[in-house]
PyMOL commands that place a pseudoatom at each C-alpha (Angstrom):
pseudoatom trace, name=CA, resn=UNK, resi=1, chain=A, elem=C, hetatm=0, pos=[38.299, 8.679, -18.628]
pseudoatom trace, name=CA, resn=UNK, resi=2, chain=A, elem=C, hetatm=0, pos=[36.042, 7.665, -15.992]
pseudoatom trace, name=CA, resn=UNK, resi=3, chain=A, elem=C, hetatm=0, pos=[35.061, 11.528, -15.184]
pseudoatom trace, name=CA, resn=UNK, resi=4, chain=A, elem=C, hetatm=0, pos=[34.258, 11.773, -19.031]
pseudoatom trace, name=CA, resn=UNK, resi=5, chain=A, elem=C, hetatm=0, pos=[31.814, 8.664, -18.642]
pseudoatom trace, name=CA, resn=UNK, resi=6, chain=A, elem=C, hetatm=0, pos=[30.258, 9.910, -15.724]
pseudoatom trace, name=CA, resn=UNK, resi=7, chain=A, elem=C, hetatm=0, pos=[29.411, 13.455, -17.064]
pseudoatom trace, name=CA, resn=UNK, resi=8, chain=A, elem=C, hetatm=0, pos=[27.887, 11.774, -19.807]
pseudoatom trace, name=CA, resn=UNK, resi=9, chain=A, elem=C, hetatm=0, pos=[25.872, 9.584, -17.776]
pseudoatom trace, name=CA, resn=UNK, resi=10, chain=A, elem=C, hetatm=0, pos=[24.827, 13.025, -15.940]
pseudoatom trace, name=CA, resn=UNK, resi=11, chain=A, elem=C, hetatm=0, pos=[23.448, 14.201, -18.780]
pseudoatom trace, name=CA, resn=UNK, resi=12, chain=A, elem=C, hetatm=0, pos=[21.339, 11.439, -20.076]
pseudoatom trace, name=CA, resn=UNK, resi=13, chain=A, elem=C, hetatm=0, pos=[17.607, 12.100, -21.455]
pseudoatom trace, name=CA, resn=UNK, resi=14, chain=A, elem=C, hetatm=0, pos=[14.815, 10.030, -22.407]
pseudoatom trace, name=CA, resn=UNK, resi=15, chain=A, elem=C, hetatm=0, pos=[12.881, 10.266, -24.935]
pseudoatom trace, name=CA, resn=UNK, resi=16, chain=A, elem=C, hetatm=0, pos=[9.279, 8.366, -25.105]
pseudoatom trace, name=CA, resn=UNK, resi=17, chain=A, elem=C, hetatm=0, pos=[7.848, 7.942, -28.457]
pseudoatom trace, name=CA, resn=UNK, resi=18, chain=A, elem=C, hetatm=0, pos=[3.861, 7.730, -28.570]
pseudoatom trace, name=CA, resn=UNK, resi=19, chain=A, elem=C, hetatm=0, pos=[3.251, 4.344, -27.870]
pseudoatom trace, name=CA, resn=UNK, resi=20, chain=A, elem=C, hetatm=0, pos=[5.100, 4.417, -24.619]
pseudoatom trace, name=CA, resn=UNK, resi=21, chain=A, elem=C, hetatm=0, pos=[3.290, 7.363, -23.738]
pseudoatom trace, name=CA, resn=UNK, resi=22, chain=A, elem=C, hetatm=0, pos=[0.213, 5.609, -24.433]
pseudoatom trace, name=CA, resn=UNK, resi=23, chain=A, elem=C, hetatm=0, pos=[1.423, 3.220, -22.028]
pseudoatom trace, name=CA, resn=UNK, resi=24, chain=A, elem=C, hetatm=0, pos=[1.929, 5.442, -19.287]
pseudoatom trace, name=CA, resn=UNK, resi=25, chain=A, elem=C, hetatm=0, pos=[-1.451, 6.929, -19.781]
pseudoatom trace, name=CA, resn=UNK, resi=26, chain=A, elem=C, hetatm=0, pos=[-3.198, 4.261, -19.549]
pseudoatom trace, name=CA, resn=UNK, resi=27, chain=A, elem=C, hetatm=0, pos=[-1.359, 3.298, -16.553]
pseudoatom trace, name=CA, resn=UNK, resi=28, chain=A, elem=C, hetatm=0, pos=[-2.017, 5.984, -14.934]
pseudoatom trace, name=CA, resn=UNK, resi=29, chain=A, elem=C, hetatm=0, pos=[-5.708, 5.386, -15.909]
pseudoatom trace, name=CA, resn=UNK, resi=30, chain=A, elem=C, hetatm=0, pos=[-5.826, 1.929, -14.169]
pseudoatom trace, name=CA, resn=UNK, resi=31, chain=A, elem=C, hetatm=0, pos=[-4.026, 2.986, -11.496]
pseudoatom trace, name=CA, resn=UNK, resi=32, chain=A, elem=C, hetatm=0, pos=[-6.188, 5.800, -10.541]
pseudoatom trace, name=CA, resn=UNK, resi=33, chain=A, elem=C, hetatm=0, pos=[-9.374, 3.294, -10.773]
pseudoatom trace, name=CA, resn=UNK, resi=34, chain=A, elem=C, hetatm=0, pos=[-7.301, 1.157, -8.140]
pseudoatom trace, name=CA, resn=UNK, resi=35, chain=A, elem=C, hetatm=0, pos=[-6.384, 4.143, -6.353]
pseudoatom trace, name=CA, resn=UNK, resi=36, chain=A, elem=C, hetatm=0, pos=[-10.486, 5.056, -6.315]
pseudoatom trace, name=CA, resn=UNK, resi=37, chain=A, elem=C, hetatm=0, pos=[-11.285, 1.459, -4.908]
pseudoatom trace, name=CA, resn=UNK, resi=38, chain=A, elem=C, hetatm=0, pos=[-8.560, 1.562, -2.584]
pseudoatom trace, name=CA, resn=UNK, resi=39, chain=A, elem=C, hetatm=0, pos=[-9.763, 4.972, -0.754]
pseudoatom trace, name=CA, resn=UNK, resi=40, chain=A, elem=C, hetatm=0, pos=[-13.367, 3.501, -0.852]
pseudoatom trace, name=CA, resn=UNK, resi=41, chain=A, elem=C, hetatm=0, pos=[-12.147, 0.315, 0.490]
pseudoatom trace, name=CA, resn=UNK, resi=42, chain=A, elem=C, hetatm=0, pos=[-10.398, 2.593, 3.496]
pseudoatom trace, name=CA, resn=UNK, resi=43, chain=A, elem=C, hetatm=0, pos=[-13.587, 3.871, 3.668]
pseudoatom trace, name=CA, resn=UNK, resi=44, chain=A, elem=C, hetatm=0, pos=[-15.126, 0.655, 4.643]
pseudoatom trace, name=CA, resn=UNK, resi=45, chain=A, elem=C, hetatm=0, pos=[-12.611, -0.389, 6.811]
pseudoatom trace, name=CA, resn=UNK, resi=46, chain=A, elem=C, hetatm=0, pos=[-13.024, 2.544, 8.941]
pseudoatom trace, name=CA, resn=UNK, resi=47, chain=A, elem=C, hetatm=0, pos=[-17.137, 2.390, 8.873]
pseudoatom trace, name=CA, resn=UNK, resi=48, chain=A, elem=C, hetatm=0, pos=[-16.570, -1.646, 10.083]
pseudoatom trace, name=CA, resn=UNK, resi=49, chain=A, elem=C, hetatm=0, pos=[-14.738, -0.086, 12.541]
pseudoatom trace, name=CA, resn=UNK, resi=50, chain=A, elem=C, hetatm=0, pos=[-17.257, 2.051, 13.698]
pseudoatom trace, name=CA, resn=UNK, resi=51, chain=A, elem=C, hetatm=0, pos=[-19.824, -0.175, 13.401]
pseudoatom trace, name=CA, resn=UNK, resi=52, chain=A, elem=C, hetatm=0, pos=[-17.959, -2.836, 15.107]
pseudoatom trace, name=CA, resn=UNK, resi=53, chain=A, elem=C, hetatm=0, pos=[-17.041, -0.154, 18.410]
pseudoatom trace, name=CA, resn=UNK, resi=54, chain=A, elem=C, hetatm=0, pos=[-20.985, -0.139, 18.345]
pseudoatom trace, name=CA, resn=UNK, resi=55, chain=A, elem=C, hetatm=0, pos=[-21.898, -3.681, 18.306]
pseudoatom trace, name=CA, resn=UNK, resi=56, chain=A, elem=C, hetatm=0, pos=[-18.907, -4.374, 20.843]
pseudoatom trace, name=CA, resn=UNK, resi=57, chain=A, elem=C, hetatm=0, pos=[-20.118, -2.208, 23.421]
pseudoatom trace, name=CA, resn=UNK, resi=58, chain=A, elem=C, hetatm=0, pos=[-23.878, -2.914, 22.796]
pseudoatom trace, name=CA, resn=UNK, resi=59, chain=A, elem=C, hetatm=0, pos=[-23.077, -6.282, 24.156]
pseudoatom trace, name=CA, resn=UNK, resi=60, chain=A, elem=C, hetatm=0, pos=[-23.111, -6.423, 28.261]
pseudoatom trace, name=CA, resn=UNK, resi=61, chain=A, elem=C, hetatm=0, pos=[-19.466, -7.042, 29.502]
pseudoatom trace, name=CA, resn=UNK, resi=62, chain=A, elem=C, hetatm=0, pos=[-18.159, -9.951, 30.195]
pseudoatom trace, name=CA, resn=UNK, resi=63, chain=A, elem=C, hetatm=0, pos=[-14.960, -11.917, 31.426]
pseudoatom trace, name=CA, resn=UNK, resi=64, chain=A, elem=C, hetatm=0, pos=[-14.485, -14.365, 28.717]
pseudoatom trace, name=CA, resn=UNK, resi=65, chain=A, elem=C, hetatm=0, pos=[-12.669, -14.233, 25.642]
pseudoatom trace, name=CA, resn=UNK, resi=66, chain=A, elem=C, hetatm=0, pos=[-15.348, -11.990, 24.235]
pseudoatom trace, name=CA, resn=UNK, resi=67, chain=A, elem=C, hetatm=0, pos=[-14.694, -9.189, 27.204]
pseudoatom trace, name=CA, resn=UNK, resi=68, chain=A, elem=C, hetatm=0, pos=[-10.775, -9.149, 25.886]
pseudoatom trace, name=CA, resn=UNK, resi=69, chain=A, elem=C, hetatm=0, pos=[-11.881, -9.166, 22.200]
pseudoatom trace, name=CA, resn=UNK, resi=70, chain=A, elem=C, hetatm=0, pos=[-14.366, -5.960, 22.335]
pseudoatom trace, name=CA, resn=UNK, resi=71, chain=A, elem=C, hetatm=0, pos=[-11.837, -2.816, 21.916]
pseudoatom trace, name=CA, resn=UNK, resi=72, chain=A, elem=C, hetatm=0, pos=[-8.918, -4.970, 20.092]
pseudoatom trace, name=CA, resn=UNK, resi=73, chain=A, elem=C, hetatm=0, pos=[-11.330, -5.741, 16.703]
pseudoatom trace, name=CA, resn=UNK, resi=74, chain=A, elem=C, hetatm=0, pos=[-12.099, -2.566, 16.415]
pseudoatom trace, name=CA, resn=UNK, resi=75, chain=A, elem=C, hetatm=0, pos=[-8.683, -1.279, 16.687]
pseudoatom trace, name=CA, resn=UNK, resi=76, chain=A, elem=C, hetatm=0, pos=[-7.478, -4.310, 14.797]
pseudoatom trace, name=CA, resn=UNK, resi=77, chain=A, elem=C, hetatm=0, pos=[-9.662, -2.584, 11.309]
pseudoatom trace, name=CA, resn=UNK, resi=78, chain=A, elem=C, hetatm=0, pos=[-8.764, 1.189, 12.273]
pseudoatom trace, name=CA, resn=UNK, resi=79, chain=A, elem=C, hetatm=0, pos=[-4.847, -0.312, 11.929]
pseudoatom trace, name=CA, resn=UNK, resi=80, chain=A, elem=C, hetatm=0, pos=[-5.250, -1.854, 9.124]
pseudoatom trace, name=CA, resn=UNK, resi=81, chain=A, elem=C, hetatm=0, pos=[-7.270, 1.038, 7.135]
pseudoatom trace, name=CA, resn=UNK, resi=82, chain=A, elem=C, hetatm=0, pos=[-4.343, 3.110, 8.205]
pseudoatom trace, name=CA, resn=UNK, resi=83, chain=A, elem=C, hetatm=0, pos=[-1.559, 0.500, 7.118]
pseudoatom trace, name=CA, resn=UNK, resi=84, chain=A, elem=C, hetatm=0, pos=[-4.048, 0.330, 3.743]
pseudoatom trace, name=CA, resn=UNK, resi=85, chain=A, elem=C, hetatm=0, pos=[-3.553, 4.143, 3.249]
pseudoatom trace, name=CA, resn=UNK, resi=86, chain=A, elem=C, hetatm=0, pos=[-0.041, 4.641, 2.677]
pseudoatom trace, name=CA, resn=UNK, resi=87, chain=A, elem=C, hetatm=0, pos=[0.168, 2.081, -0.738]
pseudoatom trace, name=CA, resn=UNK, resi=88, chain=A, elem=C, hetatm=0, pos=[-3.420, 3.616, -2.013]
pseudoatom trace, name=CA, resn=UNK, resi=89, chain=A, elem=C, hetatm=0, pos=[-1.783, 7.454, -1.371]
pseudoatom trace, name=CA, resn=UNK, resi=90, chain=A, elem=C, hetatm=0, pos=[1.013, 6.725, -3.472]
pseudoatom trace, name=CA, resn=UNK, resi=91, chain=A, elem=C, hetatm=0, pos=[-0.377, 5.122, -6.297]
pseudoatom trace, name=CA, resn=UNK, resi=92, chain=A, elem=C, hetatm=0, pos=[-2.669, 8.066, -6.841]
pseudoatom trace, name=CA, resn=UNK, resi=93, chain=A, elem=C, hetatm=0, pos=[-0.026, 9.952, -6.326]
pseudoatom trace, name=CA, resn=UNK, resi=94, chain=A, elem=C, hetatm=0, pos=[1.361, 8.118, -9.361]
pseudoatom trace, name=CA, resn=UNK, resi=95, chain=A, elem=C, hetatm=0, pos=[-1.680, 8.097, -11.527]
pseudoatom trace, name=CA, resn=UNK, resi=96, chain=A, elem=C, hetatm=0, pos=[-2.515, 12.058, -10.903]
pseudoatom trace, name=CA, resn=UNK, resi=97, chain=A, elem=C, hetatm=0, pos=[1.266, 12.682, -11.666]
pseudoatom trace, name=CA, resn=UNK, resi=98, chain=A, elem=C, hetatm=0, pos=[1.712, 10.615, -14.208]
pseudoatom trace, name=CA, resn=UNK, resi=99, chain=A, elem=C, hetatm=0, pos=[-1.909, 12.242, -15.978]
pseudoatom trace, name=CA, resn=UNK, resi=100, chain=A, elem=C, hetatm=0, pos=[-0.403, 15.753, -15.071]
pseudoatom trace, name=CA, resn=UNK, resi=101, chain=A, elem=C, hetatm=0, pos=[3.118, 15.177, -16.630]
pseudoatom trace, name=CA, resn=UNK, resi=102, chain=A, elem=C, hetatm=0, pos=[1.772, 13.791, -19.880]
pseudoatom trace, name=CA, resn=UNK, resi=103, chain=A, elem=C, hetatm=0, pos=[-0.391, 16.644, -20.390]
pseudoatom trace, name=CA, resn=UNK, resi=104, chain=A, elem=C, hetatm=0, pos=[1.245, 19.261, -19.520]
pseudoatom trace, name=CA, resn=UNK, resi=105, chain=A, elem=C, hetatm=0, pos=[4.991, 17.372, -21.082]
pseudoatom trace, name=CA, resn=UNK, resi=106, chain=A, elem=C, hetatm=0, pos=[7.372, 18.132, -17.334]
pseudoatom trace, name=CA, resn=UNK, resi=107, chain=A, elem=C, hetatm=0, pos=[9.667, 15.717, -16.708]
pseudoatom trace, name=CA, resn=UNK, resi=108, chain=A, elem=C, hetatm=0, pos=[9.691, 16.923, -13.004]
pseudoatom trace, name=CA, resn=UNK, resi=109, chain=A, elem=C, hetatm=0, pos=[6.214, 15.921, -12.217]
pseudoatom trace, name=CA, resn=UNK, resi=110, chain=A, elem=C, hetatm=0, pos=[6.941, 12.725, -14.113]
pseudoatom trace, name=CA, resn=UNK, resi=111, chain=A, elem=C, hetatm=0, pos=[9.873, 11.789, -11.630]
pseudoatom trace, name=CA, resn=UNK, resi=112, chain=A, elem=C, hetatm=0, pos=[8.068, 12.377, -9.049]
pseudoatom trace, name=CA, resn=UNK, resi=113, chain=A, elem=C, hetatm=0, pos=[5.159, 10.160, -9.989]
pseudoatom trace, name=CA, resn=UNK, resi=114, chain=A, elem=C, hetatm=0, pos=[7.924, 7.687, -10.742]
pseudoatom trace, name=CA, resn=UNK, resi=115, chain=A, elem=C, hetatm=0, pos=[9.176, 7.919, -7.543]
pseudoatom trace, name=CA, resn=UNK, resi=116, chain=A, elem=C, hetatm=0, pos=[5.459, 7.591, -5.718]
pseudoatom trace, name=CA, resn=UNK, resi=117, chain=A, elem=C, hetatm=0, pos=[5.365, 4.397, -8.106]
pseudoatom trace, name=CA, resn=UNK, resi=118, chain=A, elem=C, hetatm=0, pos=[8.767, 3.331, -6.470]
pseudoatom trace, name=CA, resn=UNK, resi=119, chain=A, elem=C, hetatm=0, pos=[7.051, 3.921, -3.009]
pseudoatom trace, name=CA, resn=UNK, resi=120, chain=A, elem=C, hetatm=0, pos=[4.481, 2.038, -3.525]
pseudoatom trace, name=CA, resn=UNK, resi=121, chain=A, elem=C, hetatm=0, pos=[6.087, -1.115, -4.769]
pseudoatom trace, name=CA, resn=UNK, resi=122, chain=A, elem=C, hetatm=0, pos=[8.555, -0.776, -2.042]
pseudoatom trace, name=CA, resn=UNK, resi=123, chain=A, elem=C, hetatm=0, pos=[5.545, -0.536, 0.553]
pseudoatom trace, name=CA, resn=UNK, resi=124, chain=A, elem=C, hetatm=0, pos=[4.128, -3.681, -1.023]
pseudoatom trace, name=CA, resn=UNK, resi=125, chain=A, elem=C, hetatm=0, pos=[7.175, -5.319, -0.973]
pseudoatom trace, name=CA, resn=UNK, resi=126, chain=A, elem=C, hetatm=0, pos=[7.751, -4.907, 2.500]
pseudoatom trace, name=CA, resn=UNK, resi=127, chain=A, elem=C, hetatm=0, pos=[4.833, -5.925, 3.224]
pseudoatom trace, name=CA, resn=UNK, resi=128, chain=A, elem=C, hetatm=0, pos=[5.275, -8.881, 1.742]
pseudoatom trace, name=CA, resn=UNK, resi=129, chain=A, elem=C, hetatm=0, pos=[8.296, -9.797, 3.130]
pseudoatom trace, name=CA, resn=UNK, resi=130, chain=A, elem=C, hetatm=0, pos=[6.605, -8.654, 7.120]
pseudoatom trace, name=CA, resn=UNK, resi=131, chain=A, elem=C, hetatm=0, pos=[3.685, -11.555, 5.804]
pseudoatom trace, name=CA, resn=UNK, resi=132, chain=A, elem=C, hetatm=0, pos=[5.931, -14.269, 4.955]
pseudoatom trace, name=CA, resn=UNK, resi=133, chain=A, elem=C, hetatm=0, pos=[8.136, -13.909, 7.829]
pseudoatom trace, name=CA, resn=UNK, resi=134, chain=A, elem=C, hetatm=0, pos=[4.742, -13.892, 10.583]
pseudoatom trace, name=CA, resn=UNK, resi=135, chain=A, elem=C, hetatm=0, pos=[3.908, -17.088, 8.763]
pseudoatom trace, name=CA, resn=UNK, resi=136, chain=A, elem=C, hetatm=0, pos=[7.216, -18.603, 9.429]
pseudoatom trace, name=CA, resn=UNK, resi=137, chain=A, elem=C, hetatm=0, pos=[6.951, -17.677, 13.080]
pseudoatom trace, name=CA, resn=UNK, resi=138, chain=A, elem=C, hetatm=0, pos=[3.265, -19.064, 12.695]
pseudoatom trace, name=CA, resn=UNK, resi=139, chain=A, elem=C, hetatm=0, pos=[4.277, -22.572, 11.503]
pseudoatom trace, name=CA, resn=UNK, resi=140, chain=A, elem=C, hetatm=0, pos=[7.418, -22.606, 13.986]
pseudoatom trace, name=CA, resn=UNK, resi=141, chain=A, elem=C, hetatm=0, pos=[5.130, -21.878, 16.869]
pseudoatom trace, name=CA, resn=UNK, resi=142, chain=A, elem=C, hetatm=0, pos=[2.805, -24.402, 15.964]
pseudoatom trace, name=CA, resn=UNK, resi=143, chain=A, elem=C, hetatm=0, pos=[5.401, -27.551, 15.305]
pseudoatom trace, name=CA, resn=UNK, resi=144, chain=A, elem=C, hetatm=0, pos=[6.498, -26.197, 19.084]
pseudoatom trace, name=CA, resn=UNK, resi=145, chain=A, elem=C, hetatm=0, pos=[2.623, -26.251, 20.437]
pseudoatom trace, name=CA, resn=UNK, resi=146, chain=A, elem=C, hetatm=0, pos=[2.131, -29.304, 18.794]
pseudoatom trace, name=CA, resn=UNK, resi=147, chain=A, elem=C, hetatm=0, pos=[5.590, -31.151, 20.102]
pseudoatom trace, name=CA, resn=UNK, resi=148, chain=A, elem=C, hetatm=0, pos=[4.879, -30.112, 23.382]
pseudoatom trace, name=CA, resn=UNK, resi=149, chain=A, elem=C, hetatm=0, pos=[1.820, -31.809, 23.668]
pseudoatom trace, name=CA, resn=UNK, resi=150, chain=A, elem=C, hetatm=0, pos=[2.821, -34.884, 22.896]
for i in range(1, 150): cmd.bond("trace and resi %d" % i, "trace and resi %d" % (i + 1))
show_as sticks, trace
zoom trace
């Protein structure tokens, strides 16, 4: 019984009707003008960076906290254009999948824009979870800092 329920499950297709293809297109519209803004915002990231590598070592050295600051800002935007990348990649991966699929009606290419879609959210949601738990470590080291100063 179980076996018959399973093969039948194996075998399942969707079918979209026009609207939710609409949908999709659309989507895939939006997402590709995110995807756009998201390389170009890489983009800046990485020209900061350059700029700031520049400015940094324009200025004469010095001990302070400046002299320990001068490589890590830099560095700091090249990490996080690179960390930007990965969510921007798959959304256009989704969006030029998704516009591909609908045109040319394969269900392959439409999994797999599903599945960059997936990626995505799963990137942001990690991320997500990586940002709430430094700010609990934030606001834990700060109640420390500011008990032991009393």
């Amino acid at each position: 019984m179980e076996n018959e329920n399973q093969s039948q499950f194996d075998s399942f297709e969707l079918h979209l009707n026009q609207t939710a293809l609409d949908y999709l297109r659309e989507s895939a519209k939006w997402s590709m003008f995110l995807a756009i803004l998201g390389f170009i915002g890489i983009g800046f990231l990485a020209l900061v960076a350059i700029i700031m590598t520049s400015v940094m070592s324009a200025l004469p050295d010095s001990s302070g906290p400046l002299g320990a600051v001068k490589g890590v800002v830099s560095i700091f935007y090249l990490v996080i254009a690179v960390i930007y990348l990965f969510p921007v990649y798959y959304l256009y991966r989704y969006a030029s999948n998704t516009k591909k699929a609908i045109f040319s009606k394969d269900s392959a290419l439409l999994t797999d824009a599903f599945g960059a879609l997936k990626s995505h959210h799963k990137f942001l949601g990690i991320a997500a979870i990586v940002i709430i738990s430094l700010y609990i470590v934030m606001a834990i080291v700060m109640v420390i800092g500011f008990s032991a100063m009393r």
